[in-house]
LOZARO-811375 format. One record per residue: residue number from 1; residue in three letters; x, y, z of N, C-alpha, C in turn. Coordinates in steps of 0.2 Angstrom, whole numbers, padded with zeros to 4 digits. Atoms other than C-alpha are relative to their C-alpha. Layout:
% LOZARO-811375
{seq->NUM type->ALA nx->X ny->Y nz->Z cax->X cay->Y caz->Z cx->X cy->Y cz->Z} .
...
***
This chain:
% LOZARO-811375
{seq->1 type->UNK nx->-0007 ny->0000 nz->0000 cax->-0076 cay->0076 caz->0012 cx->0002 cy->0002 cz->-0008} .
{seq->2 type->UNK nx->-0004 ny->-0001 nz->0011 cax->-0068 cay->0084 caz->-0005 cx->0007 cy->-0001 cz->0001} .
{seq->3 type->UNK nx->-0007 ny->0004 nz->0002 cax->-0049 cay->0079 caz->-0001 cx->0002 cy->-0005 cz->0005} .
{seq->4 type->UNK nx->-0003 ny->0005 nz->-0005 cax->-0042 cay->0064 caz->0006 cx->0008 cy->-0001 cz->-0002} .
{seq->5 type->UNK nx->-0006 ny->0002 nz->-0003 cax->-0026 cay->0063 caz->0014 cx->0005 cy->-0004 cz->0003} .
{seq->6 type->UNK nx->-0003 ny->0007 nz->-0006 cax->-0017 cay->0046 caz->0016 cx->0005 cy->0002 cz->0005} .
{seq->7 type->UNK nx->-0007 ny->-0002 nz->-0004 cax->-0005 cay->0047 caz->0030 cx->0006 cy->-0006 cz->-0001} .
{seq->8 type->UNK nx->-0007 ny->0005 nz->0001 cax->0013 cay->0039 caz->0028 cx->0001 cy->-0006 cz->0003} .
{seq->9 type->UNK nx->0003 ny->0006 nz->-0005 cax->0008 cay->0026 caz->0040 cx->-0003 cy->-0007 cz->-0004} .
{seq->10 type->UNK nx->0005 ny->0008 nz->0003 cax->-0005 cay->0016 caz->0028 cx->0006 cy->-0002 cz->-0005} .
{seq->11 type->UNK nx->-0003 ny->0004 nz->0006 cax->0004 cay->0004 caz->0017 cx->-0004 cy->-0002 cz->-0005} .
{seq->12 type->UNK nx->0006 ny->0003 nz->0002 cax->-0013 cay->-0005 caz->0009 cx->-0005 cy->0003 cz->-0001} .
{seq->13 type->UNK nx->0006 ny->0001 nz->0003 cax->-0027 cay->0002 caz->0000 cx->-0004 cy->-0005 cz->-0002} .
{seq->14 type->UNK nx->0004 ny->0006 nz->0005 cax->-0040 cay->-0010 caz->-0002 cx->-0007 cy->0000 cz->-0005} .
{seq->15 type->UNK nx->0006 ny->-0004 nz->0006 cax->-0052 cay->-0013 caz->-0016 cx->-0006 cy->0003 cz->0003} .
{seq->16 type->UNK nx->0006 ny->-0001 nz->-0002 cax->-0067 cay->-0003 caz->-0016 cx->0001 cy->0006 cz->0006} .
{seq->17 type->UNK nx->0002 ny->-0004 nz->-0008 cax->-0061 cay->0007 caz->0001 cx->-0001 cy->0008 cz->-0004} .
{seq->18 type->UNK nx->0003 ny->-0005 nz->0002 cax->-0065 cay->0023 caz->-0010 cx->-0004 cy->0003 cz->-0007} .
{seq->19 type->UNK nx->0008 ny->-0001 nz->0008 cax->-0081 cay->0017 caz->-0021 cx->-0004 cy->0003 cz->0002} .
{seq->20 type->UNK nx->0007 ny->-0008 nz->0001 cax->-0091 cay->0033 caz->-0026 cx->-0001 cy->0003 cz->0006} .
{seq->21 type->UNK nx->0000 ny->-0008 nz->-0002 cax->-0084 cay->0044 caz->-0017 cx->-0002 cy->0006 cz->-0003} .
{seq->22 type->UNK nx->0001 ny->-0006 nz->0006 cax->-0092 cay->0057 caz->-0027 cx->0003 cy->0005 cz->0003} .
{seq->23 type->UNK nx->0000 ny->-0008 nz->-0002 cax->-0087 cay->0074 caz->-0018 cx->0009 cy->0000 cz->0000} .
{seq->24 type->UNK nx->-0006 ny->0000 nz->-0001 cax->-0070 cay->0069 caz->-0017 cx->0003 cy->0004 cz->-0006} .
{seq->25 type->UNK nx->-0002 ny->-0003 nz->0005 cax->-0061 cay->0081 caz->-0028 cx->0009 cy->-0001 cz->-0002} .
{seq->26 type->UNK nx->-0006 ny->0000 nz->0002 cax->-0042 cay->0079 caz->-0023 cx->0003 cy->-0008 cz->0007} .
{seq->27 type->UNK nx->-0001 ny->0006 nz->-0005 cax->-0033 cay->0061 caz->-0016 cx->0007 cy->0001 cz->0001} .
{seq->28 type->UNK nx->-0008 ny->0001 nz->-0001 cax->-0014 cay->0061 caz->-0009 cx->0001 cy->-0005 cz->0001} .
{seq->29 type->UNK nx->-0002 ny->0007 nz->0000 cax->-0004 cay->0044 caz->-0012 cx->0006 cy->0002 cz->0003} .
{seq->30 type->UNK nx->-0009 ny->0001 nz->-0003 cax->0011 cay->0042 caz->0000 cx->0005 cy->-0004 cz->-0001} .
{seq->31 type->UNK nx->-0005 ny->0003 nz->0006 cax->0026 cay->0035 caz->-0007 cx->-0001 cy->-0010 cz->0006} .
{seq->32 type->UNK nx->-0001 ny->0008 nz->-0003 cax->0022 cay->0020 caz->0007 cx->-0007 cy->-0004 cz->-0001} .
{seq->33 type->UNK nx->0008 ny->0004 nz->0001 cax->0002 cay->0014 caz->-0002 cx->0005 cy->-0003 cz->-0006} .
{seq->34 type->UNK nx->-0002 ny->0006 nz->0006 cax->0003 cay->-0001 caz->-0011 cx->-0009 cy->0000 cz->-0001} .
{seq->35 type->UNK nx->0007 ny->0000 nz->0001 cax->-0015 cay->-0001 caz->-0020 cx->-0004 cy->-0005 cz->-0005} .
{seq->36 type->UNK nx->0003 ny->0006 nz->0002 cax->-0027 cay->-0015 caz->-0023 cx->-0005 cy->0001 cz->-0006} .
{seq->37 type->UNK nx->0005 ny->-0001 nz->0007 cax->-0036 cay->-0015 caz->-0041 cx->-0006 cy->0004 cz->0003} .
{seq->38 type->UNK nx->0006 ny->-0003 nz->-0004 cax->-0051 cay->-0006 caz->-0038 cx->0001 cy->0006 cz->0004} .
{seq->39 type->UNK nx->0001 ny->-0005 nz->-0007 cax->-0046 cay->0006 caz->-0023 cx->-0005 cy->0006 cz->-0001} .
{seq->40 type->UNK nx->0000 ny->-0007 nz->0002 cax->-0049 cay->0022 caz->-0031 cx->-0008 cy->-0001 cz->-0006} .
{seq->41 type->UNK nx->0007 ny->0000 nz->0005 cax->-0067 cay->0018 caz->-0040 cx->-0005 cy->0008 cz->-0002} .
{seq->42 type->UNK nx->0004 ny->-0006 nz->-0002 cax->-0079 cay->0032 caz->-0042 cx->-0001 cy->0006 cz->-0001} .
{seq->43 type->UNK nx->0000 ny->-0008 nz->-0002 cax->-0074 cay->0046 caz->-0039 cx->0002 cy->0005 cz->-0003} .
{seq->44 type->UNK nx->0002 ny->-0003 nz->0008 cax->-0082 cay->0056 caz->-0052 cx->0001 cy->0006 cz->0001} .
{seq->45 type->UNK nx->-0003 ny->-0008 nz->-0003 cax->-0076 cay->0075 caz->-0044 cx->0007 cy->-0002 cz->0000} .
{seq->46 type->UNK nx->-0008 ny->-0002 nz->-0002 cax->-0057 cay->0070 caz->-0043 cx->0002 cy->0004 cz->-0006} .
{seq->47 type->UNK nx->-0001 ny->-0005 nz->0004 cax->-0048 cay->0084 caz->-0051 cx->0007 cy->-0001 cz->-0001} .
{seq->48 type->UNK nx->-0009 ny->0001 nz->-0001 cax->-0030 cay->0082 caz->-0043 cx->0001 cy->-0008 cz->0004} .
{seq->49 type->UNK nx->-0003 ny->0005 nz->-0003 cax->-0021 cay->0067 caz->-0039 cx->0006 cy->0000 cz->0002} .
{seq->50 type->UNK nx->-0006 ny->0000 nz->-0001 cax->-0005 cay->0068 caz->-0030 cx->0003 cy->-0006 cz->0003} .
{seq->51 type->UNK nx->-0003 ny->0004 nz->0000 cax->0008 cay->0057 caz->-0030 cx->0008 cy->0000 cz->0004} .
{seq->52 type->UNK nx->-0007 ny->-0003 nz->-0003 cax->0024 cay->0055 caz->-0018 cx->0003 cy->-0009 cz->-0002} .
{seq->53 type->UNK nx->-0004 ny->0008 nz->0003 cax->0028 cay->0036 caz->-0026 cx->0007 cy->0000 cz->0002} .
{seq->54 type->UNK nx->-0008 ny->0003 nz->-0001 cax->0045 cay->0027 caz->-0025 cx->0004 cy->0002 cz->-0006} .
{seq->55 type->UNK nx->-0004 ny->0001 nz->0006 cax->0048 cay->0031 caz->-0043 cx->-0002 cy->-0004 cz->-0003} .
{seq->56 type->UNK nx->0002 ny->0007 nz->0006 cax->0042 cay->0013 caz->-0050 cx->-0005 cy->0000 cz->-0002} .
{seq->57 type->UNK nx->0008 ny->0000 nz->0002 cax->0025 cay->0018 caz->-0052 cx->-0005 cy->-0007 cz->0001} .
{seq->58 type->UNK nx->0004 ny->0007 nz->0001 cax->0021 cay->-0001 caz->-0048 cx->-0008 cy->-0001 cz->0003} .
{seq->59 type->UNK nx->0003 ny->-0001 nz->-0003 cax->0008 cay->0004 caz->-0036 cx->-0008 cy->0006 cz->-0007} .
{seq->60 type->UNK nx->0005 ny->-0004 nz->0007 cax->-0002 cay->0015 caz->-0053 cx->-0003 cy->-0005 cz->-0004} .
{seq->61 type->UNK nx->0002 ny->0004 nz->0005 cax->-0003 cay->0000 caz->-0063 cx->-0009 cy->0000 cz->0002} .
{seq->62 type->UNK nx->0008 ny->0006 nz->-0004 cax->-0020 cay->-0005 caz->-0050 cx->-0004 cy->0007 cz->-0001} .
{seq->63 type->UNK nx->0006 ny->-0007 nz->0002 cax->-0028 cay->0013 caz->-0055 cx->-0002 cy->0000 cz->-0007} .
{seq->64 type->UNK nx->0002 ny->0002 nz->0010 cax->-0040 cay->0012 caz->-0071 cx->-0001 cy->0007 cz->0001} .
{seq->65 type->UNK nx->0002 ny->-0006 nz->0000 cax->-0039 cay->0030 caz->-0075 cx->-0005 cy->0002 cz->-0006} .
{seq->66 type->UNK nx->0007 ny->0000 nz->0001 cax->-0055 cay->0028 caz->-0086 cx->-0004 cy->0002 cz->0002} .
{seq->67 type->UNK nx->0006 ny->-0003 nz->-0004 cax->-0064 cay->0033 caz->-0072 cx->-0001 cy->0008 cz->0002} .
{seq->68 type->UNK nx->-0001 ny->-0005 nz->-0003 cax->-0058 cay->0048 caz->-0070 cx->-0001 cy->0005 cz->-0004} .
{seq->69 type->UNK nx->0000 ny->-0005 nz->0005 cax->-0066 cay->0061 caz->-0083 cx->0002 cy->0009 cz->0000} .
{seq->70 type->UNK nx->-0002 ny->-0008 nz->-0004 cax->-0062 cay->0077 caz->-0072 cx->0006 cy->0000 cz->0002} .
{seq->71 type->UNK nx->-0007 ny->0000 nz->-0003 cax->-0044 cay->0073 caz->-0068 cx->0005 cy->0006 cz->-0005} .
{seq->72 type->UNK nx->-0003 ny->-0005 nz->0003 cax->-0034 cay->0088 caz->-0072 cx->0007 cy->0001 cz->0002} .
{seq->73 type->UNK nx->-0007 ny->-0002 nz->0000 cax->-0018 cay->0087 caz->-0064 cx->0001 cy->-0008 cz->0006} .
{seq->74 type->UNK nx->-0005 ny->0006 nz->-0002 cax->-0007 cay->0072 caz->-0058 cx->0007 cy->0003 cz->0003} .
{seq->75 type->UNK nx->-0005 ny->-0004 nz->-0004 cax->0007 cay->0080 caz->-0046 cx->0005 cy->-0009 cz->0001} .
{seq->76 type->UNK nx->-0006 ny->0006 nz->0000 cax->0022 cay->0067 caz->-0048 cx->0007 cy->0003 cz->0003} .
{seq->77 type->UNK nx->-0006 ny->-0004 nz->-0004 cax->0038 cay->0068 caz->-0039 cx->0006 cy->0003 cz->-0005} .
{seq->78 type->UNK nx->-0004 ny->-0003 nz->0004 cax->0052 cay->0079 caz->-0043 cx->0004 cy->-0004 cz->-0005} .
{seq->79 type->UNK nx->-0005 ny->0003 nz->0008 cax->0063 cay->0073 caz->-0062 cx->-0003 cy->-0006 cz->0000} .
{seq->80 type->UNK nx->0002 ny->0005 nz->0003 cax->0049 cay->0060 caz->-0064 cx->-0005 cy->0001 cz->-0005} .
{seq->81 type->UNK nx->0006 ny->-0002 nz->0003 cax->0038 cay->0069 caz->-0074 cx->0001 cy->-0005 cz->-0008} .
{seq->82 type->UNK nx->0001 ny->0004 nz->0006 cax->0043 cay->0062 caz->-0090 cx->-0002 cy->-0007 cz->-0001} .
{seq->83 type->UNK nx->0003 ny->0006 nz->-0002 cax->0043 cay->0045 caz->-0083 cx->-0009 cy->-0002 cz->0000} .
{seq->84 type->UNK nx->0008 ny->0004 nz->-0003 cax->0024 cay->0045 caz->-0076 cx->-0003 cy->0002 cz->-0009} .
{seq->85 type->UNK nx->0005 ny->-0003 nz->0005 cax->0018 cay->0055 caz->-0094 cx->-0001 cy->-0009 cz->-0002} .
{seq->86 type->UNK nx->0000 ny->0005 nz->0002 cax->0026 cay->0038 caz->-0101 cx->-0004 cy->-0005 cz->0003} .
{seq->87 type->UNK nx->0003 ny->0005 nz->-0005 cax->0019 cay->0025 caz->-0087 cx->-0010 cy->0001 cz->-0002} .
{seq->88 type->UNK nx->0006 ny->0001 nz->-0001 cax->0002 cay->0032 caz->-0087 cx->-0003 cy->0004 cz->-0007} .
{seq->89 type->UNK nx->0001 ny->-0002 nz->0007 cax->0001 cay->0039 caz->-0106 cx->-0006 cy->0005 cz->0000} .
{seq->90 type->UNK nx->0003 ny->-0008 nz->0000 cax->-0007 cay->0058 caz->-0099 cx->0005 cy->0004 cz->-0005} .
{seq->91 type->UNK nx->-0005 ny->-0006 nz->0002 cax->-0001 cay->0073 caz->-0108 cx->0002 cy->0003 cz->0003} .
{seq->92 type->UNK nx->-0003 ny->-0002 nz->-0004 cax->0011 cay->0083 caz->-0103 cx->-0002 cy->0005 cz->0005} .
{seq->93 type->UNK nx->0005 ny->-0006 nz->-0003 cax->-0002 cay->0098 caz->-0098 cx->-0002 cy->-0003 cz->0006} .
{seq->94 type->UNK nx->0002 ny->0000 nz->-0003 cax->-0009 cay->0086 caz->-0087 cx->0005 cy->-0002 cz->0006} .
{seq->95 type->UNK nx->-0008 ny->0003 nz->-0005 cax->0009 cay->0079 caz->-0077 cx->0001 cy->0006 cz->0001} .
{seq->96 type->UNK nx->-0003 ny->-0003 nz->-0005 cax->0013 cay->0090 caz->-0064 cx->0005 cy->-0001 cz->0003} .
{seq->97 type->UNK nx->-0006 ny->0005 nz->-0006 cax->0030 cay->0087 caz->-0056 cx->0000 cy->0008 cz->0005} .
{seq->98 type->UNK nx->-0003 ny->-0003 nz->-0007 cax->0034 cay->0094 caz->-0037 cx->0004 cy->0004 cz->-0002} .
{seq->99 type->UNK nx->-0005 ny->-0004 nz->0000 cax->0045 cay->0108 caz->-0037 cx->0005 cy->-0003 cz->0008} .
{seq->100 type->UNK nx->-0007 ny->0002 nz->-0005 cax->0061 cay->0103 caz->-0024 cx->-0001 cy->0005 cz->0006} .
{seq->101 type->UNK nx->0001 ny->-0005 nz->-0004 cax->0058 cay->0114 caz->-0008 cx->0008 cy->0000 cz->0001} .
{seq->102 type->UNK nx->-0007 ny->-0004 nz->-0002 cax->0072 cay->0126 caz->-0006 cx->0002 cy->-0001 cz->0007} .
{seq->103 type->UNK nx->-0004 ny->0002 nz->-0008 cax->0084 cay->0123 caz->0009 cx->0000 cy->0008 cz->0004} .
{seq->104 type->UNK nx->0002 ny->-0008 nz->-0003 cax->0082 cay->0138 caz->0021 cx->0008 cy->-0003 cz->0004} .
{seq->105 type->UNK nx->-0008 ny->0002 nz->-0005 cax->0099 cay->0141 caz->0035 cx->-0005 cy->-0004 cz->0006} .
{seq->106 type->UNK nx->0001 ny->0003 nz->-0004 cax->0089 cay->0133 caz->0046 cx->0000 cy->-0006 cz->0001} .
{seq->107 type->UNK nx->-0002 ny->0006 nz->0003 cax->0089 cay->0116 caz->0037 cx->0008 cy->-0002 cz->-0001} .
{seq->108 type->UNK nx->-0006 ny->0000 nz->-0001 cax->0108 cay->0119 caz->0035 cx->0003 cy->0000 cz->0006} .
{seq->109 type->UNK nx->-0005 ny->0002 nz->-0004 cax->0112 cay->0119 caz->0052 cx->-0001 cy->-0004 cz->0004} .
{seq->110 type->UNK nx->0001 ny->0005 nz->-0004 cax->0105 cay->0104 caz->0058 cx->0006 cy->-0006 cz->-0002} .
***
């Protein structure tokens, strides 16, 4: 498995539930994971981490990104980028902020 995809359903990562994963390259957090120190151990390939947080970042505190030598890109939600640089003290090359998906007429007529 090289990317894992939490779905919007899980609440709780718990510790350890993704020790040495090695292959794993890219992980997606949904704005509804509350994460148990530990969770994310390992996983000596991750490249991208995407993030759909609340904003509070309360949930990143429990990541040691130490582990993560390969980490290239941090995808943060839209106008938090400066936020997350501060919280997780990455540079700004590495914080990626979401671009806003454009509204099409289809989404205006519902």
């Amino acid at each position: 498995m090289k990317s894992i995809d939490i779905p919007s359903s899980v609440e709780l990562i718990d510790c350890e539930a993704f020790y040495n994963c090695t292959n794993v390259t890219s992980i997606r957090l949904p704005a509804s994971v509350d994460l148990i120190f530990g969770a994310i151990v390992g996983c000596d390939e991750l490249t991208t981490l995407e993030i759909y947080g609340r904003g509070d970042g309360l949930f990143l505190e429990d990541i040691d990104f130490a582990w993560f030598d390969k980490l290239k890109e941090i995808i943060v939600p839209y106008r938090k980028k400066n936020y997350y640089i501060e919280l997780l003290g990455w540079g700004k090359d590495t914080v990626v902020e979401r671009k806003p998906q454009k509204k099409t007429k289809n989404d205006e007529s519902k």
